[in-house]
PDB file of N, CA, C, O and CB in Angstrom:
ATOM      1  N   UNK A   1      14.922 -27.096  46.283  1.00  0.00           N
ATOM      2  CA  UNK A   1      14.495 -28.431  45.929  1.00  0.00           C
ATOM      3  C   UNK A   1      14.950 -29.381  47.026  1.00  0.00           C
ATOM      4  O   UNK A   1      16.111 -29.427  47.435  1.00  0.00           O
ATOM      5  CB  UNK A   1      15.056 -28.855  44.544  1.00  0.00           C
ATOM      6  N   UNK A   2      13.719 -30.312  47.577  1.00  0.00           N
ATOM      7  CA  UNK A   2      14.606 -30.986  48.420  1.00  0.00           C
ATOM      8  C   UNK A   2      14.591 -32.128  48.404  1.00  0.00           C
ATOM      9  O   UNK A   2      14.209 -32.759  49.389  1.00  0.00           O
ATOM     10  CB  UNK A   2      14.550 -30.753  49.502  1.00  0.00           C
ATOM     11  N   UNK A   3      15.169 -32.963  46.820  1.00  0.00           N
ATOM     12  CA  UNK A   3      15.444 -33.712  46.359  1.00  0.00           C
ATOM     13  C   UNK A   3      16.257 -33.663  45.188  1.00  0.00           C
ATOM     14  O   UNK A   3      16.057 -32.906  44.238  1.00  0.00           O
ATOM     15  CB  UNK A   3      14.637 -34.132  46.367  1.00  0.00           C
ATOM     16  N   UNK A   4      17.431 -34.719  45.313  1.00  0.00           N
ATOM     17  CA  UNK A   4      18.099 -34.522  44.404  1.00  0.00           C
ATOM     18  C   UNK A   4      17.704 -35.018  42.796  1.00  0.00           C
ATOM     19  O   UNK A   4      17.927 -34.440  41.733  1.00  0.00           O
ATOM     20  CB  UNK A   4      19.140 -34.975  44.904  1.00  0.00           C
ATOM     21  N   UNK A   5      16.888 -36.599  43.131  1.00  0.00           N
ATOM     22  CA  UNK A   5      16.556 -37.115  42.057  1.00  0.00           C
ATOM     23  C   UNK A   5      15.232 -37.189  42.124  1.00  0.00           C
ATOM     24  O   UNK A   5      14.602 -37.322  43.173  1.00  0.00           O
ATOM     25  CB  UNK A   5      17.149 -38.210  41.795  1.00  0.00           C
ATOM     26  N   UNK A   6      14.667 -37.088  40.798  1.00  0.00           N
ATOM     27  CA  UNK A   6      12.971 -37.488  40.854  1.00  0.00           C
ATOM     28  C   UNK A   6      13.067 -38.743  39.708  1.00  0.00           C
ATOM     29  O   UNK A   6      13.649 -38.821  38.627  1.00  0.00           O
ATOM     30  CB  UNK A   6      11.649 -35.908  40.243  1.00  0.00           C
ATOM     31  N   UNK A   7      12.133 -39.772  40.542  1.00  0.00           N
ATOM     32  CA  UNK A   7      12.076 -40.937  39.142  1.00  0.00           C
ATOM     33  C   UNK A   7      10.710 -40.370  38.758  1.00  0.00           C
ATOM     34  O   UNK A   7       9.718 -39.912  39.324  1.00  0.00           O
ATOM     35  CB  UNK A   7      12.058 -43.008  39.500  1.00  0.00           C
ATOM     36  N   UNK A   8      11.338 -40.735  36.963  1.00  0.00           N
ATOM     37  CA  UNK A   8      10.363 -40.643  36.274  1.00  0.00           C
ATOM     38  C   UNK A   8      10.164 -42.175  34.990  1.00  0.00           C
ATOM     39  O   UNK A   8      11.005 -43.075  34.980  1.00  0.00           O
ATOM     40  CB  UNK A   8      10.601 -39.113  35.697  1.00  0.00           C
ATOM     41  N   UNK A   9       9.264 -42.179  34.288  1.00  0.00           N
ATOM     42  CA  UNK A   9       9.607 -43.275  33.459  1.00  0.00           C
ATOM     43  C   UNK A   9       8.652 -42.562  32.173  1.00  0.00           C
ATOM     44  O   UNK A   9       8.027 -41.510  32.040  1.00  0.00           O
ATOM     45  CB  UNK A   9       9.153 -45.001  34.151  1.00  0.00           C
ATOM     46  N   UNK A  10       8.886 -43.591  31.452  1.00  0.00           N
ATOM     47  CA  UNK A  10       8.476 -43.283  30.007  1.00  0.00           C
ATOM     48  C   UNK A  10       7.236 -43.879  29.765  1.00  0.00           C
ATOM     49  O   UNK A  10       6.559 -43.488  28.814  1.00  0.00           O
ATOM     50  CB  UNK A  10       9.459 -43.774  28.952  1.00  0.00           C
ATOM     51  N   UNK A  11       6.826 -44.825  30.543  1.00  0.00           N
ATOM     52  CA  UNK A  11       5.317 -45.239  30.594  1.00  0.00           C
ATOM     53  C   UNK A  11       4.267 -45.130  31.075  1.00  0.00           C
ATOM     54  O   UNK A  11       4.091 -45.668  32.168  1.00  0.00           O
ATOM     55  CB  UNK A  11       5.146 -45.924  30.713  1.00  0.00           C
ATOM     56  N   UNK A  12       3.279 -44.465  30.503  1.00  0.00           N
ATOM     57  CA  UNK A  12       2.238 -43.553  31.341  1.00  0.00           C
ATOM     58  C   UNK A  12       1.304 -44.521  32.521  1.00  0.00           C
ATOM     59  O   UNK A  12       0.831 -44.090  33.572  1.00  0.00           O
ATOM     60  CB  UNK A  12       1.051 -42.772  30.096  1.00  0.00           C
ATOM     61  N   UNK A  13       1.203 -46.072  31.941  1.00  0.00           N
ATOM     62  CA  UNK A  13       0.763 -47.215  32.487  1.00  0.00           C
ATOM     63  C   UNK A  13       1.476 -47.007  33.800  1.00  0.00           C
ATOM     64  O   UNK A  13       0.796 -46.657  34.764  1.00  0.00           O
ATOM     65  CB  UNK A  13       1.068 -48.540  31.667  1.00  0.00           C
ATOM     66  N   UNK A  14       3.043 -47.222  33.969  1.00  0.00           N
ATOM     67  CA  UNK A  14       3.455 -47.468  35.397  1.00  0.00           C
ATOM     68  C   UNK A  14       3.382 -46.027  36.103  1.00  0.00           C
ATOM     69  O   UNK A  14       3.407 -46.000  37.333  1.00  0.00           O
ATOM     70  CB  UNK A  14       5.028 -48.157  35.492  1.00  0.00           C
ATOM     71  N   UNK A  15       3.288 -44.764  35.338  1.00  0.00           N
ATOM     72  CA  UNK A  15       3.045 -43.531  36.226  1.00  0.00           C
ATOM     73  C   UNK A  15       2.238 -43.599  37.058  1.00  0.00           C
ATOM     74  O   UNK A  15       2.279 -43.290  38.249  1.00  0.00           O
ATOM     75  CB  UNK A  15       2.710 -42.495  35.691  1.00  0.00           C
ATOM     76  N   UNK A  16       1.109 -44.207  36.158  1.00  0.00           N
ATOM     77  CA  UNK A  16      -0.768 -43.831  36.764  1.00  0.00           C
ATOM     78  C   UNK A  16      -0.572 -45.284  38.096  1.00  0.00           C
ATOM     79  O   UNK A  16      -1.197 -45.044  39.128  1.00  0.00           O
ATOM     80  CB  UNK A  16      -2.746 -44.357  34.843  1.00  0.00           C
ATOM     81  N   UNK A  17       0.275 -46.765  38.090  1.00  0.00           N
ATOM     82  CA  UNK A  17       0.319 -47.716  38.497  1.00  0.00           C
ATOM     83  C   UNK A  17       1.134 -47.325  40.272  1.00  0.00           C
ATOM     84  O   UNK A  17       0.921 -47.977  41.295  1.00  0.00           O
ATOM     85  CB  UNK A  17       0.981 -48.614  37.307  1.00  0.00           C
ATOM     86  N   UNK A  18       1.991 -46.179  40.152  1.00  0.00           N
ATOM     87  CA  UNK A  18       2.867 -46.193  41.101  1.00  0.00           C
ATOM     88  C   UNK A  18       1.930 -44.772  41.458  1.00  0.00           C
ATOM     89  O   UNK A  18       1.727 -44.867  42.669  1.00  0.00           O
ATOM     90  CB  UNK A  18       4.660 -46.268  40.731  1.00  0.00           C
ATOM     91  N   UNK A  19       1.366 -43.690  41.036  1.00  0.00           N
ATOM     92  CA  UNK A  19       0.962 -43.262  41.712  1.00  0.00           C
ATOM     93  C   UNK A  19      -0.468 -43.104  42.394  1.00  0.00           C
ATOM     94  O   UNK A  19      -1.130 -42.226  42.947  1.00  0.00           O
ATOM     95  CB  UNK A  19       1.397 -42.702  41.408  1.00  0.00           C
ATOM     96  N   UNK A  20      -0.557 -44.241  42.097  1.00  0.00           N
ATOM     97  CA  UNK A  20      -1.900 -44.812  42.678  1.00  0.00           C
ATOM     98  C   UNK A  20      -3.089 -44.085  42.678  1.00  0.00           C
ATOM     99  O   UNK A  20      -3.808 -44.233  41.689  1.00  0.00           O
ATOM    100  CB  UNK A  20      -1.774 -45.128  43.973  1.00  0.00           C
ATOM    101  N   UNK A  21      -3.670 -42.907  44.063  1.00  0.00           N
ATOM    102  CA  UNK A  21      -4.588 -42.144  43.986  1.00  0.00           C
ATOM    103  C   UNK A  21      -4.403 -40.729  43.375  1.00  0.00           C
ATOM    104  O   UNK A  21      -5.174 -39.866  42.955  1.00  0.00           O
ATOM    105  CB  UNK A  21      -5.001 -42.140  45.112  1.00  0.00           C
ATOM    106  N   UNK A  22      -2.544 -40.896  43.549  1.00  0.00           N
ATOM    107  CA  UNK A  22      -2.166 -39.538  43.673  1.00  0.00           C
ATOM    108  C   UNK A  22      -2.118 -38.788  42.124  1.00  0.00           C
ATOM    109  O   UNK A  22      -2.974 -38.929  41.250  1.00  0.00           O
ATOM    110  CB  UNK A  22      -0.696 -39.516  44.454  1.00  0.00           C
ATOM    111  N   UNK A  23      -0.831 -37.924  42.031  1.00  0.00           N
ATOM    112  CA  UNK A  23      -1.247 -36.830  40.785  1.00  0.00           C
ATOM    113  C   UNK A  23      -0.184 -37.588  39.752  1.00  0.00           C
ATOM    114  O   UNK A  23       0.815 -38.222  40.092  1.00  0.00           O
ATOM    115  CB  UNK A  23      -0.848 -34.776  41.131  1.00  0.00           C
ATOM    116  N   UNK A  24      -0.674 -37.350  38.372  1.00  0.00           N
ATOM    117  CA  UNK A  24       0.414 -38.115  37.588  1.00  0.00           C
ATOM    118  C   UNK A  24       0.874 -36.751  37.039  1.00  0.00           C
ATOM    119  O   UNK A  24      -0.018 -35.955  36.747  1.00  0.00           O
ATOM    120  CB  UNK A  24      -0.085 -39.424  36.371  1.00  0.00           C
ATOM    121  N   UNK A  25       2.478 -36.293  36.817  1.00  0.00           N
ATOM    122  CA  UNK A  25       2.481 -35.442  35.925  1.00  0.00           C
ATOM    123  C   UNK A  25       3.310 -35.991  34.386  1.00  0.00           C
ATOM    124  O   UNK A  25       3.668 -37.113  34.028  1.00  0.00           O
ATOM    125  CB  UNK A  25       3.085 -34.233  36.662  1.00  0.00           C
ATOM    126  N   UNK A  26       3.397 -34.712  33.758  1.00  0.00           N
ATOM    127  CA  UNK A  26       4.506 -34.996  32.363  1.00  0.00           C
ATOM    128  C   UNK A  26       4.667 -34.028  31.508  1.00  0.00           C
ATOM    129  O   UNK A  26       4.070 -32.957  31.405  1.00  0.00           O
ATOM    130  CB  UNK A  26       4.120 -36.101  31.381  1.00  0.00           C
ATOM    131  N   UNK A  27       5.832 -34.650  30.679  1.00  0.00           N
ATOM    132  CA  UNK A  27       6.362 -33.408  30.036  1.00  0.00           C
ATOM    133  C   UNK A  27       7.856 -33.894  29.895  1.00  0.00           C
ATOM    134  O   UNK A  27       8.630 -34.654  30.477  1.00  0.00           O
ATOM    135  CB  UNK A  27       6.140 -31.923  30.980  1.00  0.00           C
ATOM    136  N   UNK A  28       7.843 -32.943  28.673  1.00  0.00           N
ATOM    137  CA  UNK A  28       9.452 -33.212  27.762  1.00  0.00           C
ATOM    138  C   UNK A  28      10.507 -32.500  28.533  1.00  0.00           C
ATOM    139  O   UNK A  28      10.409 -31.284  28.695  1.00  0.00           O
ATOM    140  CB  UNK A  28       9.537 -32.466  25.994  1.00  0.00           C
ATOM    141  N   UNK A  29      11.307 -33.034  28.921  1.00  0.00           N
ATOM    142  CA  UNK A  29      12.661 -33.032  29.663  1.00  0.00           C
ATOM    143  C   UNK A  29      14.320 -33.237  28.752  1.00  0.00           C
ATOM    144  O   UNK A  29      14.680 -34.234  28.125  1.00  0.00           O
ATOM    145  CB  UNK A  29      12.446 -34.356  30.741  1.00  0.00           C
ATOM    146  N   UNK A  30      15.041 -32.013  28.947  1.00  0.00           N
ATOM    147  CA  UNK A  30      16.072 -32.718  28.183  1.00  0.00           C
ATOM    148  C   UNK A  30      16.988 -33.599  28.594  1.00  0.00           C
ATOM    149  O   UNK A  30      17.524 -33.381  29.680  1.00  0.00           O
ATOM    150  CB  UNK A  30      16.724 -31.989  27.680  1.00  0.00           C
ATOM    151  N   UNK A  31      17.469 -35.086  27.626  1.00  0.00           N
ATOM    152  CA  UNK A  31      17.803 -36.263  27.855  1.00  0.00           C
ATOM    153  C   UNK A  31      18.828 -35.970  28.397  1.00  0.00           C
ATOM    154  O   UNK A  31      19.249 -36.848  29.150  1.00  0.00           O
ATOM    155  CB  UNK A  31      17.851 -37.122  26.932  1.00  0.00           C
ATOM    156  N   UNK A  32      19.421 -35.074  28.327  1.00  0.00           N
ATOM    157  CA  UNK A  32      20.848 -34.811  29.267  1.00  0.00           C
ATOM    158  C   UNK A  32      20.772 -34.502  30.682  1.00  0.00           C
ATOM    159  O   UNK A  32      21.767 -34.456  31.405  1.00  0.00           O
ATOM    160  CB  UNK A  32      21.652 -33.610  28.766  1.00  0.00           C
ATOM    161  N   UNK A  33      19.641 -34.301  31.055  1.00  0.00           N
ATOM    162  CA  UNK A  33      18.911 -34.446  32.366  1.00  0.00           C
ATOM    163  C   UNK A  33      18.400 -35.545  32.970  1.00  0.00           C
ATOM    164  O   UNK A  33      17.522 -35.542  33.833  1.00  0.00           O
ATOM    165  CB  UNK A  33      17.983 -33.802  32.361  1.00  0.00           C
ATOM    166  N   UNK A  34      19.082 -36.700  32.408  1.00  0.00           N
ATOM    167  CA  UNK A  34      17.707 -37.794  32.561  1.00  0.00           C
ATOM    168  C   UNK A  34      19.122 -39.036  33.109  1.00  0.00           C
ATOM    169  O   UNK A  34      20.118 -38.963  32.388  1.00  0.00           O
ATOM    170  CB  UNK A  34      16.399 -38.309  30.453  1.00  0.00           C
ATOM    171  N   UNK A  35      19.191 -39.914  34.093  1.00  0.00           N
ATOM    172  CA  UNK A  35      20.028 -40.810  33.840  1.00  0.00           C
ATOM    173  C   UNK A  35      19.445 -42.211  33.890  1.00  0.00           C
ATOM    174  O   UNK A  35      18.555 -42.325  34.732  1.00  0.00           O
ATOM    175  CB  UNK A  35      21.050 -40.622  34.658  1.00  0.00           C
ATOM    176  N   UNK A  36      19.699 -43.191  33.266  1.00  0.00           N
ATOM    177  CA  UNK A  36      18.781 -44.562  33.406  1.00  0.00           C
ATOM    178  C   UNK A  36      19.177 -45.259  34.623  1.00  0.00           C
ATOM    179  O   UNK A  36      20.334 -45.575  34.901  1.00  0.00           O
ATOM    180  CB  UNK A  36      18.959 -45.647  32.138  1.00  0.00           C
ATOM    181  N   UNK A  37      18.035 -45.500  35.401  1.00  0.00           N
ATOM    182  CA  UNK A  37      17.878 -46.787  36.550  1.00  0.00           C
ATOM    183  C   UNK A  37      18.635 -47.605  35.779  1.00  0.00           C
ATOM    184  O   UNK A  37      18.419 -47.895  34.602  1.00  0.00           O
ATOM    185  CB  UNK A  37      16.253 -47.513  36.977  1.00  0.00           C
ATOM    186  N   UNK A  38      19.923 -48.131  36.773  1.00  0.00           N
ATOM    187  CA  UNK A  38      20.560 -48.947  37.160  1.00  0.00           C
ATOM    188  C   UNK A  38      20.307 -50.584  38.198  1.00  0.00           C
ATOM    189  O   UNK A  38      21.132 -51.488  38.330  1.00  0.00           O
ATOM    190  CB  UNK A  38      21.183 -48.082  37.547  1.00  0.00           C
ATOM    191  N   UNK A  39      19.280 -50.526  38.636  1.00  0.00           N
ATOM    192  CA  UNK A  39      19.071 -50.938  39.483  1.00  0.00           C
ATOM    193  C   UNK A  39      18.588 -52.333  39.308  1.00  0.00           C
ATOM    194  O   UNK A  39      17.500 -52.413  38.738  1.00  0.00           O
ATOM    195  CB  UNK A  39      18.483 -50.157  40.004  1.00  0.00           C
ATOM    196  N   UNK A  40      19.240 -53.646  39.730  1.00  0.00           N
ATOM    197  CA  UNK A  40      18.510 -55.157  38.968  1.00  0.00           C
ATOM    198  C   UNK A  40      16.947 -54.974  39.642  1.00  0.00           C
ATOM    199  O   UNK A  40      16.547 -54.923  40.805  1.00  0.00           O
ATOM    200  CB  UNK A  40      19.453 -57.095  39.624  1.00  0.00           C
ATOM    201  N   UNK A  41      16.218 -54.897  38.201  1.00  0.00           N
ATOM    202  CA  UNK A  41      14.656 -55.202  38.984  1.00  0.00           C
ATOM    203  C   UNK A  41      13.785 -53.875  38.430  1.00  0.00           C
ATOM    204  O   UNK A  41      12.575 -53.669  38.521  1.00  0.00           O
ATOM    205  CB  UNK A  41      14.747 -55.190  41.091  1.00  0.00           C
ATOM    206  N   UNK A  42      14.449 -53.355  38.047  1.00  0.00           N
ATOM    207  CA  UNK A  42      13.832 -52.365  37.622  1.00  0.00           C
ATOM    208  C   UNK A  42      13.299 -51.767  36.084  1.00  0.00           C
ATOM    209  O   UNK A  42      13.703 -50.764  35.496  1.00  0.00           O
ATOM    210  CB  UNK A  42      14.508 -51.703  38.119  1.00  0.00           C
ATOM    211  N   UNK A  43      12.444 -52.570  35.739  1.00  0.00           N
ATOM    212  CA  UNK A  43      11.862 -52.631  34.631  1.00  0.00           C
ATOM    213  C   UNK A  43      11.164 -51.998  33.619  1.00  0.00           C
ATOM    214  O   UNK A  43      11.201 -52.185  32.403  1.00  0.00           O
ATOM    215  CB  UNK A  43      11.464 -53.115  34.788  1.00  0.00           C
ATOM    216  N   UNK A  44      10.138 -50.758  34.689  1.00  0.00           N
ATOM    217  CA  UNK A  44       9.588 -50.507  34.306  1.00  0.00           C
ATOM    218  C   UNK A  44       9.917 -49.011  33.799  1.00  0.00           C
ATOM    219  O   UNK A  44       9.262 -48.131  34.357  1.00  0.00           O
ATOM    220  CB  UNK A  44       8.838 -50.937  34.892  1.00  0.00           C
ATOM    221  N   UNK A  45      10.747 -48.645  32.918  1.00  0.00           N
ATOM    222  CA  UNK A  45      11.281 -47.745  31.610  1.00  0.00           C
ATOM    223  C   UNK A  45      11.526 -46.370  32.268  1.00  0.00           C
ATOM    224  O   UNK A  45      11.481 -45.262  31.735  1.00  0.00           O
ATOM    225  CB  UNK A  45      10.059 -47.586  30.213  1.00  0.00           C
ATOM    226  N   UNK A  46      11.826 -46.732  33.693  1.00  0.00           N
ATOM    227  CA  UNK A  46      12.342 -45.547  35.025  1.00  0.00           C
ATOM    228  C   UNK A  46      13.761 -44.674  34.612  1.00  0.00           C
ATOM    229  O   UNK A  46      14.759 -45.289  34.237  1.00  0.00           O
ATOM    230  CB  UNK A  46      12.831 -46.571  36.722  1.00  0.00           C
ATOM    231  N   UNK A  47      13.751 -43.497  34.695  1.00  0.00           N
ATOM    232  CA  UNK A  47      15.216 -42.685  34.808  1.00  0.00           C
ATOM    233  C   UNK A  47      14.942 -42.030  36.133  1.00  0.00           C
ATOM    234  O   UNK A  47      14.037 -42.193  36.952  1.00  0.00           O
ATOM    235  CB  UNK A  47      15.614 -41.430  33.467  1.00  0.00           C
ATOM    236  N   UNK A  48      16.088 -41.165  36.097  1.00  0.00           N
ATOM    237  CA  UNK A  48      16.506 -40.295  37.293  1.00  0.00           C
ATOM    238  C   UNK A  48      16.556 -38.852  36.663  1.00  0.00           C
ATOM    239  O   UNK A  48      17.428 -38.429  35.904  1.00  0.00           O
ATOM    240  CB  UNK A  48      18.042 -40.770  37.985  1.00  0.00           C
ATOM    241  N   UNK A  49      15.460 -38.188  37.124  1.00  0.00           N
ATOM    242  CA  UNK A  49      16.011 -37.137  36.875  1.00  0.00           C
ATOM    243  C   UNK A  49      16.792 -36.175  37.846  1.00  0.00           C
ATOM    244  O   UNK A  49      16.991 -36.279  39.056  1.00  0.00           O
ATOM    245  CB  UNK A  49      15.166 -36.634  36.378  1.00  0.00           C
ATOM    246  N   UNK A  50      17.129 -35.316  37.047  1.00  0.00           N
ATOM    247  CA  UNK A  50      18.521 -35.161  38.475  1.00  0.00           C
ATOM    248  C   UNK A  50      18.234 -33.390  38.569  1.00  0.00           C
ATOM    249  O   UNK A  50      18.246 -32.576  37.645  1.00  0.00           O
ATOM    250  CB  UNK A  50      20.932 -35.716  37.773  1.00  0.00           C
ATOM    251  N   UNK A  51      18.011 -33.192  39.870  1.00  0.00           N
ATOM    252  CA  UNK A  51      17.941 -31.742  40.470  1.00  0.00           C
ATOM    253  C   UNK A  51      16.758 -31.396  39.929  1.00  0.00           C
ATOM    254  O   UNK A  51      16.665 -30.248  39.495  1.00  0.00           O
ATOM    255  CB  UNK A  51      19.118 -30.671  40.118  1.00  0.00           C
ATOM    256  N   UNK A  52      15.518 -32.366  39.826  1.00  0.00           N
ATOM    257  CA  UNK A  52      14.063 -31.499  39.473  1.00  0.00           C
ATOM    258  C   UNK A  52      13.802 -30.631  38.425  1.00  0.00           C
ATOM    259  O   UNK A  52      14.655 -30.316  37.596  1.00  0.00           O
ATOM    260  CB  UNK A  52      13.729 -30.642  40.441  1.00  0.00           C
ATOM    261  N   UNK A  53      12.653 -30.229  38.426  1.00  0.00           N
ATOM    262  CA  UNK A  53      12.725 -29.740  37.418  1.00  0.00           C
ATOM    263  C   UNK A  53      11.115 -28.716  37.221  1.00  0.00           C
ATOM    264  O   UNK A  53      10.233 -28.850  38.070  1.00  0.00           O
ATOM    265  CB  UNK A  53      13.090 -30.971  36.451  1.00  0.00           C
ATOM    266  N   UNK A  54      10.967 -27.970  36.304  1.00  0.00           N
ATOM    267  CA  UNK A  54       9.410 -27.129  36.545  1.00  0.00           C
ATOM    268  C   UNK A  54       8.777 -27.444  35.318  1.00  0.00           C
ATOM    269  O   UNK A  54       7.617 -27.040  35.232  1.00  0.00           O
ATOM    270  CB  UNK A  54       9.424 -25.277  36.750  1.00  0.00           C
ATOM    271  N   UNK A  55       9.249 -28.080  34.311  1.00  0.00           N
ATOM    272  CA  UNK A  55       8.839 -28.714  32.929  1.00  0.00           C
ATOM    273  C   UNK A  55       8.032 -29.903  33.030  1.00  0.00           C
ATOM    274  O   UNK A  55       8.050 -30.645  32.048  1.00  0.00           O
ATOM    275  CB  UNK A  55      10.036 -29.104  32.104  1.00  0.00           C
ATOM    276  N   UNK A  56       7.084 -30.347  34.364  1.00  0.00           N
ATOM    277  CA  UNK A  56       6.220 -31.693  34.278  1.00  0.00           C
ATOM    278  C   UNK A  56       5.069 -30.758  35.023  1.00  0.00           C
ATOM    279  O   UNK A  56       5.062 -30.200  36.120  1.00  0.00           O
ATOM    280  CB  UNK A  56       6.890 -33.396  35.200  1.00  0.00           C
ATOM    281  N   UNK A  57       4.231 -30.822  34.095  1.00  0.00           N
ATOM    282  CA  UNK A  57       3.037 -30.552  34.623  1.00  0.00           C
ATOM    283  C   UNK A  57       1.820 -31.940  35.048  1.00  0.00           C
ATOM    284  O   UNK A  57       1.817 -33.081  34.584  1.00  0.00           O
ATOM    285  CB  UNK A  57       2.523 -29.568  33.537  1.00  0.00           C
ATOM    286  N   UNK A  58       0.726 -31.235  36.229  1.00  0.00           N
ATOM    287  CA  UNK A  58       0.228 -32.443  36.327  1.00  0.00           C
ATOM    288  C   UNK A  58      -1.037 -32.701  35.592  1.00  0.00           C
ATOM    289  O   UNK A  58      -1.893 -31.824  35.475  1.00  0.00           O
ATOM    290  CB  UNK A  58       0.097 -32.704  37.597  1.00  0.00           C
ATOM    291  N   UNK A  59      -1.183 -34.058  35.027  1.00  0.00           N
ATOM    292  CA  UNK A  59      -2.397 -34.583  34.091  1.00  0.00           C
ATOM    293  C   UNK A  59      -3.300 -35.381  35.151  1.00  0.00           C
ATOM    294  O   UNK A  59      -3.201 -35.420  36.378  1.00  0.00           O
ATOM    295  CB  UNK A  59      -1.840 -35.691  32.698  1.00  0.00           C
ATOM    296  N   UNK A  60      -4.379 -36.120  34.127  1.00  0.00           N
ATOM    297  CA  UNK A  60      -5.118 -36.731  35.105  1.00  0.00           C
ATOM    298  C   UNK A  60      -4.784 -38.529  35.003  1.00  0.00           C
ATOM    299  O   UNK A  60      -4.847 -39.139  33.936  1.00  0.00           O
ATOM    300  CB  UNK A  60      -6.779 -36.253  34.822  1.00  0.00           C
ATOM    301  N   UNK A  61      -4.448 -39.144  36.264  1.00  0.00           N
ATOM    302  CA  UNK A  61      -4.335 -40.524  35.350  1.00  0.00           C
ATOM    303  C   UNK A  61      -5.510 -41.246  34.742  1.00  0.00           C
ATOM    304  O   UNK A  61      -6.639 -41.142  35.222  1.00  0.00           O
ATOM    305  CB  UNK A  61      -3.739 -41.583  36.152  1.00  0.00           C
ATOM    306  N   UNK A  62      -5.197 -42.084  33.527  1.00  0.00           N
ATOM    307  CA  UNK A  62      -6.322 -43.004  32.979  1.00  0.00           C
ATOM    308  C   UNK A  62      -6.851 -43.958  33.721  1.00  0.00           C
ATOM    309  O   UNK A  62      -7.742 -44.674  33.264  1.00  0.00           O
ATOM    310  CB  UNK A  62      -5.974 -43.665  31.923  1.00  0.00           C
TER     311      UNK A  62
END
């Protein structure tokens, strides 16, 4: 893996919003895997997931 964290968020709106043309994926992750953005400004319902993961498959965005 050659990333430690992947952001993910809980809103399918800012998935499809941030990944613009590209692929949206998803999928249930356990919360003990997950840490919340810290970050002032960061709103949109973002975590960290930490060391990746093979449990997000990709959908199509709306």
């Amino acid at each position: 893996m050659d990333k430690t964290f992947i952001s993910v968020t809980t809103d399918p709106a800012q998935a499809a919003y941030f990944a613009r043309e590209g692929t949206v994926y998803s999928g249930y992750v356990p919360r003990s895997t997950l840490l919340e953005q810290t970050l002032k400004g960061a709103g949109e319902s973002e975590y960290l997931l930490t060391h990746g993961t093979d449990l997000l498959k990709p959908i199509k965005p709306k």
